[in-house]
OpenMM code with the backbone's topology and positions (N, CA, C; nanometers):
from openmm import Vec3, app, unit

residues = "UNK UNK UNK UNK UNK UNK UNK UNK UNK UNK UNK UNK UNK UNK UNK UNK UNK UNK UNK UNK UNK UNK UNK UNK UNK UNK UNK UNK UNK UNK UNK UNK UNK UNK UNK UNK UNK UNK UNK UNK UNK UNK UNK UNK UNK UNK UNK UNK UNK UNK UNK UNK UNK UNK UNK UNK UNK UNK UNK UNK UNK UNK UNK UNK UNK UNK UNK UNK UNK UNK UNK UNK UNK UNK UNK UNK UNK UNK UNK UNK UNK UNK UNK UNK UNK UNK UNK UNK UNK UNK UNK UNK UNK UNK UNK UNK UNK UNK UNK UNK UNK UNK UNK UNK UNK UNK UNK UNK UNK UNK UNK UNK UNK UNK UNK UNK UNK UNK UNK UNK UNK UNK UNK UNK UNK UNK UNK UNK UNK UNK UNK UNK UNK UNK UNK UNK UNK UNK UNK UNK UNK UNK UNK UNK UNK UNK UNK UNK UNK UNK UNK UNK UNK UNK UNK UNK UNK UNK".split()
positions = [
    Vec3(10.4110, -6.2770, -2.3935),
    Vec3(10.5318, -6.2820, -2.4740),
    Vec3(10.5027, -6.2157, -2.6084),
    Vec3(10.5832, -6.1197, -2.6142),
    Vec3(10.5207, -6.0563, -2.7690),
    Vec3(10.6681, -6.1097, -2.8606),
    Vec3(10.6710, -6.0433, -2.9597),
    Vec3(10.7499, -6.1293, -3.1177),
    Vec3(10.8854, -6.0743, -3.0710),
    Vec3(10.9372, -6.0076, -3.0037),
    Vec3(11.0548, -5.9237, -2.9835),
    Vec3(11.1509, -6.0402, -2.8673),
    Vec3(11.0483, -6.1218, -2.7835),
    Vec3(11.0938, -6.2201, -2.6470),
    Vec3(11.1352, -6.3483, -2.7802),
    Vec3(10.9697, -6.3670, -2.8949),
    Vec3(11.0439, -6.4530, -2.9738),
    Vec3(11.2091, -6.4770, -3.0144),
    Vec3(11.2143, -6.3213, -3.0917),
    Vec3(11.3101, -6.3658, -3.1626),
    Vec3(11.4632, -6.3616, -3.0543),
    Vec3(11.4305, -6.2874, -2.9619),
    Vec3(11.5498, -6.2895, -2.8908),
    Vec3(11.5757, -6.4547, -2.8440),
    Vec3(11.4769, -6.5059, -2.8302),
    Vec3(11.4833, -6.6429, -2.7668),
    Vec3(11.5441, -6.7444, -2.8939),
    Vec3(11.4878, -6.7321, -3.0245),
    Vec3(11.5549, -6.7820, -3.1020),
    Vec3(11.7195, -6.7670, -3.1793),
    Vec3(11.6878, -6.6120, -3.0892),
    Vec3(11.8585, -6.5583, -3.1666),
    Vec3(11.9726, -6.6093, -3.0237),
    Vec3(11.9452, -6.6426, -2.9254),
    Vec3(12.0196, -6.6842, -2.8052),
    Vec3(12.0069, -6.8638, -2.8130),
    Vec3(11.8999, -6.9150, -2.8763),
    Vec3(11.8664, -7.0834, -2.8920),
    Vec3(12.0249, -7.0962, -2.9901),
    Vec3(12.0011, -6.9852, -3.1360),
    Vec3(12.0891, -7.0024, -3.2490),
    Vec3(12.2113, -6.9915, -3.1511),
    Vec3(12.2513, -6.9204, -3.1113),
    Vec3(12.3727, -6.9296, -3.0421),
    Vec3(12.4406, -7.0060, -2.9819),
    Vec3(12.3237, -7.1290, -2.8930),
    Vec3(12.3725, -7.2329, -2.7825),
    Vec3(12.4082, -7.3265, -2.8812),
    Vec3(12.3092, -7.3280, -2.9893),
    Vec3(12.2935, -7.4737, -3.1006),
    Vec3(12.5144, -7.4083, -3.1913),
    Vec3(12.5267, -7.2923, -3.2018),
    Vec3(12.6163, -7.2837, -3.3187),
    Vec3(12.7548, -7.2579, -3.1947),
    Vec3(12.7482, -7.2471, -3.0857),
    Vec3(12.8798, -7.2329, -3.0114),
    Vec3(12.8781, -7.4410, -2.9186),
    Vec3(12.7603, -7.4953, -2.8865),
    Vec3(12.7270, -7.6233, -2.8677),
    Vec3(12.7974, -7.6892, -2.9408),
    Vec3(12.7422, -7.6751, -3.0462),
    Vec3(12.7753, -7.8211, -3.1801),
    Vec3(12.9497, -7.7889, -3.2512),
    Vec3(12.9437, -7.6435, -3.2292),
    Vec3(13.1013, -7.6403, -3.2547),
    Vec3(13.1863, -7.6792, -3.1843),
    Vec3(13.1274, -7.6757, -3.0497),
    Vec3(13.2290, -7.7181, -2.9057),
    Vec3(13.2729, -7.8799, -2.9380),
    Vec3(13.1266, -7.9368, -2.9652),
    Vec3(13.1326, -8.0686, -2.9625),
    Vec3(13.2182, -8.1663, -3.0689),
    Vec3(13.1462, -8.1107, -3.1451),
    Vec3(13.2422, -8.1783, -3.3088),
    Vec3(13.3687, -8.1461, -3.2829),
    Vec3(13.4247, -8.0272, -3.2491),
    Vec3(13.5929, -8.0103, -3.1691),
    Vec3(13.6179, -8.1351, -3.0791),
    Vec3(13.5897, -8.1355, -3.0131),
    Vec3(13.5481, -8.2584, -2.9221),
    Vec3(13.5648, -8.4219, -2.9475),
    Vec3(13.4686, -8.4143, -3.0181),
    Vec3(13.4726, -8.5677, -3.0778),
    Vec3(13.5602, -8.5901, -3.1987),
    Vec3(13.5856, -8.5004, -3.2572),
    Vec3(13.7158, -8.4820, -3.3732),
    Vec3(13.8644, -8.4956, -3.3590),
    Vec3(13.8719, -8.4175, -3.2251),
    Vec3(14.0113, -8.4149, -3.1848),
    Vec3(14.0219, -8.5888, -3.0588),
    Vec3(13.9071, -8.5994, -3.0398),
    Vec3(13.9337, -8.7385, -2.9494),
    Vec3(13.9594, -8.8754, -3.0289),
    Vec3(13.8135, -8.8557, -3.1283),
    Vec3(13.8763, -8.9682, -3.2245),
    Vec3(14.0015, -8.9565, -3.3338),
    Vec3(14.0481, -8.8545, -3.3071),
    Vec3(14.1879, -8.8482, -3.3754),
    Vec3(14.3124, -8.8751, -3.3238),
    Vec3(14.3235, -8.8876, -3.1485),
    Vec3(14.3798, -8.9441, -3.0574),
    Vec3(14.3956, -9.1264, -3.0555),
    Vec3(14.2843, -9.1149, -3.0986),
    Vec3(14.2844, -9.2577, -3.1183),
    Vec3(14.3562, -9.3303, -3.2064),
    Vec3(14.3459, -9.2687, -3.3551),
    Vec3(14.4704, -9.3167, -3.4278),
    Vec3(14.4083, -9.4672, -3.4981),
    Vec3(14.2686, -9.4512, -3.4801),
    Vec3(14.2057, -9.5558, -3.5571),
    Vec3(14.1170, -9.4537, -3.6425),
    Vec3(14.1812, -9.5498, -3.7920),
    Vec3(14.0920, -9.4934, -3.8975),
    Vec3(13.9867, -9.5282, -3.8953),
    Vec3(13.9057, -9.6351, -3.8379),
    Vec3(13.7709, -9.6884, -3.8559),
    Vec3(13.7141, -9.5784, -3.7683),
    Vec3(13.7758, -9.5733, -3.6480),
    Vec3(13.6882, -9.4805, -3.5514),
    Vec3(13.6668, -9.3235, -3.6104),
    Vec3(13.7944, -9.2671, -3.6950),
    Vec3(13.7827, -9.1441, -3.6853),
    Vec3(13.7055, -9.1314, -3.8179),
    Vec3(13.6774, -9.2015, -3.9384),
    Vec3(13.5883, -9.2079, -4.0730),
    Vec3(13.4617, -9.2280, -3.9861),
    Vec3(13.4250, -9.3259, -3.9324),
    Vec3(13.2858, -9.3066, -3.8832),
    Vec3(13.2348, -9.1348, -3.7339),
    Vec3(13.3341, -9.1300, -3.7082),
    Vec3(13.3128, -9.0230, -3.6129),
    Vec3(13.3343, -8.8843, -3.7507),
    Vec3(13.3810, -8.8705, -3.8024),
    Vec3(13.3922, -8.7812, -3.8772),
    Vec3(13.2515, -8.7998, -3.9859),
    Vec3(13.2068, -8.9000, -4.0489),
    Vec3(13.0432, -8.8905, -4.0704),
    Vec3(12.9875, -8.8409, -4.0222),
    Vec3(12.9432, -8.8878, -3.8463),
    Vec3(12.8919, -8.7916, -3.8226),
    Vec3(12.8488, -8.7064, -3.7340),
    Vec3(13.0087, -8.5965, -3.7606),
    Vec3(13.0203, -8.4403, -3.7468),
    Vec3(12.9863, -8.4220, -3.8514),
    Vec3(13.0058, -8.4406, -3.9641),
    Vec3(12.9930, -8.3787, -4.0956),
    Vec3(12.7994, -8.3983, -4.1397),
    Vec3(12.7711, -8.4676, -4.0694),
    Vec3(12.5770, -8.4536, -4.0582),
    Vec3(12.5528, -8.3506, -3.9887),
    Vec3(12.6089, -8.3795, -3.8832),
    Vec3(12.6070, -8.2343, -3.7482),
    Vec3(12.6057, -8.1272, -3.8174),
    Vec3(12.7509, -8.0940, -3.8556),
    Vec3(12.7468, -7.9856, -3.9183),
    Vec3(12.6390, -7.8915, -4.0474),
    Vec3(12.6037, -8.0053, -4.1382),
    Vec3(12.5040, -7.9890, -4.2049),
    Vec3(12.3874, -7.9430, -4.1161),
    Vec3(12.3344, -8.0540, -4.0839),
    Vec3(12.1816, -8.0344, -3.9750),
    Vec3(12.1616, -7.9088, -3.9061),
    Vec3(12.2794, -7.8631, -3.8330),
    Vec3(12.2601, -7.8095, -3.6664),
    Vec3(12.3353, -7.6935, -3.6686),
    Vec3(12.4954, -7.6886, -3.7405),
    Vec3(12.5623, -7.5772, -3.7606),
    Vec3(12.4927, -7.4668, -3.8115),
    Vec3(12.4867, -7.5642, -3.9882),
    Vec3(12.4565, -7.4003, -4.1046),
    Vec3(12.3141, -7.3949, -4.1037),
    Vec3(12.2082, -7.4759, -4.0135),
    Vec3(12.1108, -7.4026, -4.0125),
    Vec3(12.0937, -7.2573, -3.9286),
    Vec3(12.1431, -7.3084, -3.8002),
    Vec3(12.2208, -7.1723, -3.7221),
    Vec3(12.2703, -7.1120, -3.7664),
    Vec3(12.3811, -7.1086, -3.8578),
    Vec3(12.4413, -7.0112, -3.9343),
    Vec3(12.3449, -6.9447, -3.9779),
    Vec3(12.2954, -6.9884, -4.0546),
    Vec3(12.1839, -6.8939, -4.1571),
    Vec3(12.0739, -6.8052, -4.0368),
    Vec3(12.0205, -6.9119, -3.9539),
    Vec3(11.9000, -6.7939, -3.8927),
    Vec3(11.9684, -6.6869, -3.8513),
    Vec3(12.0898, -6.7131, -3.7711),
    Vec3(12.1635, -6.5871, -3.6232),
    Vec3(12.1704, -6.5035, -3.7251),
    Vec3(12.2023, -6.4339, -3.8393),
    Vec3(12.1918, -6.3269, -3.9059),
    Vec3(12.0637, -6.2139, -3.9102),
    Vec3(11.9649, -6.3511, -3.9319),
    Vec3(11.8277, -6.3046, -3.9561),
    Vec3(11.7873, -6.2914, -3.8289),
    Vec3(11.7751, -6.3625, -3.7227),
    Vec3(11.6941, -6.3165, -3.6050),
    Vec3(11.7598, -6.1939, -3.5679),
    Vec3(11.8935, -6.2066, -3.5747),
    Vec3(12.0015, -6.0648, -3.5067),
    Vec3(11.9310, -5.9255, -3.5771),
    Vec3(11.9502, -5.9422, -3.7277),
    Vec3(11.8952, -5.8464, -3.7929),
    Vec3(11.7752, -5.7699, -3.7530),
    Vec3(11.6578, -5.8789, -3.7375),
    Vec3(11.4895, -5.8714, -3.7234),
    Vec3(11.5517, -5.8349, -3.5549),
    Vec3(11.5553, -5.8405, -3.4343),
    Vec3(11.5708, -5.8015, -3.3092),
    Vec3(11.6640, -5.6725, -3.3024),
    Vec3(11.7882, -5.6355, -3.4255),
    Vec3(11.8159, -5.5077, -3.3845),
    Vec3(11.7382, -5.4080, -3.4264),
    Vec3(11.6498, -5.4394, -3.5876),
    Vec3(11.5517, -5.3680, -3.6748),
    Vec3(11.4268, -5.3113, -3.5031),
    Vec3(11.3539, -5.4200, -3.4845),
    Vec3(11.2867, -5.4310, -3.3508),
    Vec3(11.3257, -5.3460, -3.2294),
    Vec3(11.4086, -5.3600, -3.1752),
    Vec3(11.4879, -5.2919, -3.0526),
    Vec3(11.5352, -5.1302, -3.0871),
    Vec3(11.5453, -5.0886, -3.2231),
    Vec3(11.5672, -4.9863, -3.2880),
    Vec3(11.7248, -4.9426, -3.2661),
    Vec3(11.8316, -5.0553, -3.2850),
    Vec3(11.9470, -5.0750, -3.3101),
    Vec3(11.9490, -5.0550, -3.4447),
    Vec3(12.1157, -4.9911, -3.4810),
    Vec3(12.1423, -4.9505, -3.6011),
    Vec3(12.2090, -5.0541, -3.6175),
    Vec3(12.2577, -5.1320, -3.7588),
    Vec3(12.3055, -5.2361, -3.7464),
    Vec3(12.4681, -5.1648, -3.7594),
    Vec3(12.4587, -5.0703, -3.7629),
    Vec3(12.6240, -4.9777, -3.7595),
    Vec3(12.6779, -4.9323, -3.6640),
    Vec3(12.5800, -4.9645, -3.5300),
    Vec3(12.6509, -4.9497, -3.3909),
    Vec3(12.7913, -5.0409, -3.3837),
    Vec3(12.8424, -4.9761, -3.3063),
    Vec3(12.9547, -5.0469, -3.2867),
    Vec3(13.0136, -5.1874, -3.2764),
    Vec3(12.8922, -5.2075, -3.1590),
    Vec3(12.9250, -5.3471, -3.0809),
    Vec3(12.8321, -5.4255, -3.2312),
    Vec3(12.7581, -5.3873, -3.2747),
    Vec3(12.6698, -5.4876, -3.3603),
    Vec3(12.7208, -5.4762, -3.5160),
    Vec3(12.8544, -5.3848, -3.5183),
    Vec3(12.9474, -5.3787, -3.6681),
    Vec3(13.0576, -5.4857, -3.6541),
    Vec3(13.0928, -5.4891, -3.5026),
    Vec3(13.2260, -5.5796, -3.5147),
    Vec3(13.1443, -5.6970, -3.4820),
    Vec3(13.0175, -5.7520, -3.3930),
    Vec3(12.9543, -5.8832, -3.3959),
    Vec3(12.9728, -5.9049, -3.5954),
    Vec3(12.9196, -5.8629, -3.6195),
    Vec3(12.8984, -5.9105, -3.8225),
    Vec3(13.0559, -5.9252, -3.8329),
    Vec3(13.1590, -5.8250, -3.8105),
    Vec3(13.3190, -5.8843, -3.8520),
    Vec3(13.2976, -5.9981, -3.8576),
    Vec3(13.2842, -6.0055, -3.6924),
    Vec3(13.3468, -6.1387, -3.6234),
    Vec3(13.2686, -6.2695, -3.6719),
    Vec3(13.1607, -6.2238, -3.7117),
    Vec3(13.0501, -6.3738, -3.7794),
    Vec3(13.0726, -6.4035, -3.9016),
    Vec3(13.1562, -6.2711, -3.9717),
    Vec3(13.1984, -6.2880, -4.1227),
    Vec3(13.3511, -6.3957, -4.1143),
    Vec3(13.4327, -6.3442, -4.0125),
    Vec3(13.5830, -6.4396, -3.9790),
    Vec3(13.5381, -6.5697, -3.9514),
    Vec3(13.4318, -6.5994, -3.8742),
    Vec3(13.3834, -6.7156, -3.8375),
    Vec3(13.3352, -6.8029, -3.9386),
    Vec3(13.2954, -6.7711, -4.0355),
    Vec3(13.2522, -6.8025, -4.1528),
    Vec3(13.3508, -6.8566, -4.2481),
    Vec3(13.4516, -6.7878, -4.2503),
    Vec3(13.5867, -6.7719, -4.3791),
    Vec3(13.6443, -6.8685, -4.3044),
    Vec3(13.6447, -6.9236, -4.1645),
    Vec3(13.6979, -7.0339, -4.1099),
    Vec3(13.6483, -7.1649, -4.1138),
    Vec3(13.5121, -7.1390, -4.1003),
    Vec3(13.3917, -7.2630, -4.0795),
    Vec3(13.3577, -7.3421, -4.1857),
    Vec3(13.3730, -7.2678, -4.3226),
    Vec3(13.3559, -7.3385, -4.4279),
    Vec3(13.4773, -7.3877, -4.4653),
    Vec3(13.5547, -7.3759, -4.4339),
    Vec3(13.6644, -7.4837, -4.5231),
    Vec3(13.7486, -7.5847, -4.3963),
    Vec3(13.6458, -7.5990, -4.2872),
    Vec3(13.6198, -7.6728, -4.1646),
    Vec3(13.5589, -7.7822, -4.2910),
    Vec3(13.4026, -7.7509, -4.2870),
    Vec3(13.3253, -7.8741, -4.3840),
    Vec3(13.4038, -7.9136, -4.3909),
    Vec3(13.4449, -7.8395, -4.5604),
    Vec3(13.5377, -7.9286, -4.6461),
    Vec3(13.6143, -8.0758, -4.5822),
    Vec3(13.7201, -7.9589, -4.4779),
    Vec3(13.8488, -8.0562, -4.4176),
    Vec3(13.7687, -8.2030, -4.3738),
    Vec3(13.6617, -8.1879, -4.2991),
    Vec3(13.6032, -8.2927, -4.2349),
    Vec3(13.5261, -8.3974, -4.3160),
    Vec3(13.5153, -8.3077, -4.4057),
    Vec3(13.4733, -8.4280, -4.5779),
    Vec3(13.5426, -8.5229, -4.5846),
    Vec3(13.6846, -8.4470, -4.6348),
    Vec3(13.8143, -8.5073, -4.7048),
    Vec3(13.8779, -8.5529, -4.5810),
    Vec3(13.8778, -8.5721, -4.4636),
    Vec3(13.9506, -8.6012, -4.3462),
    Vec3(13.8541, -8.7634, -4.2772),
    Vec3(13.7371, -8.7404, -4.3159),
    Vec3(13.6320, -8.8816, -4.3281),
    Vec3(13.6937, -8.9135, -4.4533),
    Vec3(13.7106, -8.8775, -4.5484),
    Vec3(13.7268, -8.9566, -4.6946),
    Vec3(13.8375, -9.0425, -4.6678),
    Vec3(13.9622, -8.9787, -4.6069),
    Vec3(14.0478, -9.0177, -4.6211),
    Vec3(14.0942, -9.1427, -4.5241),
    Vec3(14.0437, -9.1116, -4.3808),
    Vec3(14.0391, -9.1871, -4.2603),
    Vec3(13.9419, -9.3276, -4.3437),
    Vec3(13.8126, -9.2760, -4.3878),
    Vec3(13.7984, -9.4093, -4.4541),
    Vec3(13.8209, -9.5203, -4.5604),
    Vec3(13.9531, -9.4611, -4.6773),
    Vec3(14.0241, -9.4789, -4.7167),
    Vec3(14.1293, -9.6244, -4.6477),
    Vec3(14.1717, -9.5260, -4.5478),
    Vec3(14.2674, -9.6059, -4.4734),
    Vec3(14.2127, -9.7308, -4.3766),
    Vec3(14.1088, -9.7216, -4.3321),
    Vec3(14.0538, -9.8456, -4.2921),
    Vec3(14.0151, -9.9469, -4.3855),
    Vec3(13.9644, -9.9020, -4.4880),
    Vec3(13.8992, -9.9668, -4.5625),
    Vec3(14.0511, -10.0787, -4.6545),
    Vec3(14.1351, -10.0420, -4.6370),
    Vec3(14.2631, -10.0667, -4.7140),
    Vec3(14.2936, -10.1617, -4.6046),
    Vec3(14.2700, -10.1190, -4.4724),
    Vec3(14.3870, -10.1644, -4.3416),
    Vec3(14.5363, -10.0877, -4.3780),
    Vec3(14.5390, -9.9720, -4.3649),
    Vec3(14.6499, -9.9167, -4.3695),
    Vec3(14.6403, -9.7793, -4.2867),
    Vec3(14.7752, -9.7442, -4.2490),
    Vec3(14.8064, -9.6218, -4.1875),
    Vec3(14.7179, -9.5295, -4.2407),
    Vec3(14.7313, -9.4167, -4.1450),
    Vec3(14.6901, -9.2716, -4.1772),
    Vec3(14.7629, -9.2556, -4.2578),
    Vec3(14.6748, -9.1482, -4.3834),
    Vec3(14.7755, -9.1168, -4.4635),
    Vec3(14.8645, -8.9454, -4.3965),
    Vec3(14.9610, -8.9397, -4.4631),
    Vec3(15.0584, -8.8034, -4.4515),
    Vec3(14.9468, -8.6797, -4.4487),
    Vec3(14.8642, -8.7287, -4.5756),
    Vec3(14.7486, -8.5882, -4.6463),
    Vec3(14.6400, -8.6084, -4.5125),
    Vec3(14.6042, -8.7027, -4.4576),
    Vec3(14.5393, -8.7017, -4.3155),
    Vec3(14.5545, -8.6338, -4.2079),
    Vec3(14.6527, -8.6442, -4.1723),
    Vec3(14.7180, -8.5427, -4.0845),
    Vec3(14.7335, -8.3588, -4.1239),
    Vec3(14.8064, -8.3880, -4.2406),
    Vec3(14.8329, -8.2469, -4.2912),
    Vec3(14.6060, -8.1638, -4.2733),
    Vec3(14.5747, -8.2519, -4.3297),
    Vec3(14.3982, -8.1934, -4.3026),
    Vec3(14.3821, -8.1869, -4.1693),
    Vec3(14.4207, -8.2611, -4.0835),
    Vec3(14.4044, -8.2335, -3.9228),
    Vec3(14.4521, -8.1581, -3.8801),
    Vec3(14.5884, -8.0725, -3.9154),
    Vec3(14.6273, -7.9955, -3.8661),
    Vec3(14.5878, -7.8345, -3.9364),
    Vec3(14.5362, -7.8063, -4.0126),
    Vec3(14.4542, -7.7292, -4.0945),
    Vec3(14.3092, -7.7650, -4.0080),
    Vec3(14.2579, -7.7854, -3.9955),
    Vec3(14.1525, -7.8558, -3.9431),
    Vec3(14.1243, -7.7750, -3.8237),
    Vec3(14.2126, -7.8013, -3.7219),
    Vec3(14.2328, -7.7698, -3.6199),
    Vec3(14.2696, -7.6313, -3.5995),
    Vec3(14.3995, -7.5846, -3.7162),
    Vec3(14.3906, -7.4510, -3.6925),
    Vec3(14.2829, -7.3584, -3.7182),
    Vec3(14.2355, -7.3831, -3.7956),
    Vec3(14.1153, -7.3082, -3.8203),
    Vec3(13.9909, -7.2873, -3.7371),
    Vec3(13.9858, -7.3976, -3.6456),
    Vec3(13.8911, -7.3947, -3.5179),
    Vec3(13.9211, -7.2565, -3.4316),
    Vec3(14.0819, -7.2418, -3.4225),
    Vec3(14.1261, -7.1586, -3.2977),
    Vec3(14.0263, -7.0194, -3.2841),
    Vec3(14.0486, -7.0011, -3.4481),
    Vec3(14.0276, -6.8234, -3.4422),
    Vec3(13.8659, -6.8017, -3.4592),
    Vec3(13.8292, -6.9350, -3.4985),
    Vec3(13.6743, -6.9426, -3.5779),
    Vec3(13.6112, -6.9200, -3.3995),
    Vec3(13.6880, -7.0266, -3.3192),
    Vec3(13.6304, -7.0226, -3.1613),
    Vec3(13.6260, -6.9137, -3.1015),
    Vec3(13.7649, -6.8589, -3.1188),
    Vec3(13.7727, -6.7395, -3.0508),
    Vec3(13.7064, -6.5933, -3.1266),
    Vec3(13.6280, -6.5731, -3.2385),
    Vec3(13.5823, -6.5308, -3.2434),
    Vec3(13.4687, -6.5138, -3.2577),
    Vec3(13.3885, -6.6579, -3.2603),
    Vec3(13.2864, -6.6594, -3.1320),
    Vec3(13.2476, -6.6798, -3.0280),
    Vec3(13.3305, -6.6460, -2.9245),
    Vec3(13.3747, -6.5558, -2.8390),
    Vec3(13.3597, -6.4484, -2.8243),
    Vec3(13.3979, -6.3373, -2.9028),
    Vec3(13.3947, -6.2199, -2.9270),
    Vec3(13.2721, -6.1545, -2.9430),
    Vec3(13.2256, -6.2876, -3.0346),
    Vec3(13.0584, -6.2180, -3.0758),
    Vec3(12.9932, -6.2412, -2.9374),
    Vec3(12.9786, -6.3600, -2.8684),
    Vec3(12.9305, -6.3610, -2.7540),
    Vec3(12.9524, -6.2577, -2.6665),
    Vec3(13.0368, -6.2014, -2.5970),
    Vec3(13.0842, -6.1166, -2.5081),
    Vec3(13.0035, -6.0049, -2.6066),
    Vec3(13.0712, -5.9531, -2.7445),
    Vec3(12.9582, -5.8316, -2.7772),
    Vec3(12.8135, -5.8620, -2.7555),
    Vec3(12.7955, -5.9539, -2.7448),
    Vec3(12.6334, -5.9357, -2.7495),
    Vec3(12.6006, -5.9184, -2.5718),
    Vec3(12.6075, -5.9645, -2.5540),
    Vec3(12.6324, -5.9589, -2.3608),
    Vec3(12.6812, -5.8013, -2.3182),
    Vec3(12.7616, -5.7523, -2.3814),
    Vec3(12.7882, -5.6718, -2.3041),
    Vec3(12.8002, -5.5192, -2.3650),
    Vec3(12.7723, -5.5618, -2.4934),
    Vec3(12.7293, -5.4069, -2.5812),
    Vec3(12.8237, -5.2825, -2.5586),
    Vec3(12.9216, -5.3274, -2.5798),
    Vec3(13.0532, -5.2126, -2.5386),
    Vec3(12.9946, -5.1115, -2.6421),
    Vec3(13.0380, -5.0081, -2.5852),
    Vec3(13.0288, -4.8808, -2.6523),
    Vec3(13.1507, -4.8454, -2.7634),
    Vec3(13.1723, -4.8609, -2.8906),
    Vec3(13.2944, -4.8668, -2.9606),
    Vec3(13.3033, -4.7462, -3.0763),
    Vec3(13.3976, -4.7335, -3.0815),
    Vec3(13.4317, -4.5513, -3.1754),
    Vec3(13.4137, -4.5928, -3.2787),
    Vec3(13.3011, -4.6553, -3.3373),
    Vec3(13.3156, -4.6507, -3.5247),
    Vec3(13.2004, -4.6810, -3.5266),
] * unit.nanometer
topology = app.Topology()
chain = topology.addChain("A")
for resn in residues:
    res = topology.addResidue(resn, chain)
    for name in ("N", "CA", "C"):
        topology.addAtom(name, app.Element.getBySymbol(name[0]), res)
């Protein structure tokens, strides 16, 4: 195994860990929000919001660097096509993902708010869930995009 199997192995690990943990926290976010109990969704929203810390933006941060160090390696330009719109698409993913955190901060803050009171969800609860949620769509689907580019290295005019 020479350093090139490394990093590919770590830049495909970053991938399972940052399309995984996004799947999941979707997952357990939108279930305990079904529920409609603030106790459940303040403590389930803790912790995604560890998750996210721990497991997300450490992934975030390497997949740049291993991608970088394996196209540098492989003697990819990072201005090829398929590997200009992967960076778009990790830059959109980004402008979505961070104000994900946030929501899931203030969406635990608030869920625990309301338990802690014994009272309804608040209005501003929801309104964050539904922000929340939209922002998953495009963040998902465009990693997606990056996946399939990396898989399949389309040949693209720019």
């Amino acid at each position: 195994m020479d350093w090139l199997d490394v990093l590919r192995f770590l830049h495909v690990l970053g991938a399972c860990v940052l399309i995984g943990t996004g799947a999941g926290i979707a997952f357990f976010m939108v279930m305990a929000h079904r529920t409609g109990s603030a106790a459940g969704i303040a403590h389930t929203a803790s912790i995604v919001v560890i998750a996210d810390t721990i497991f997300t933006a450490t992934a975030a941060v390497l997949q740049p660097v291993t991608g970088a160090a394996l196209a540098w390696g492989l003697g990819w330009s990072l201005l090829e096509g398929w590997v200009l719109a992967s960076l778009v698409l990790y830059v959109v993913i980004g402008v979505f993902w961070l104000p994900v955190v946030y929501l899931q901060i203030q969406m635990r803050n608030e869920a625990a708010t309301s338990a802690r009171n014994a009272t309804a969800l608040s209005p501003r609860y929801f309104r964050l869930y539904r922000i929340w949620f939209g922002c998953g769509v495009p963040a998902f689907l465009a990693i997606c995009g990056v996946l399939w580019l990396m898989l399949m290295k389309p040949a693209l005019p720019f």
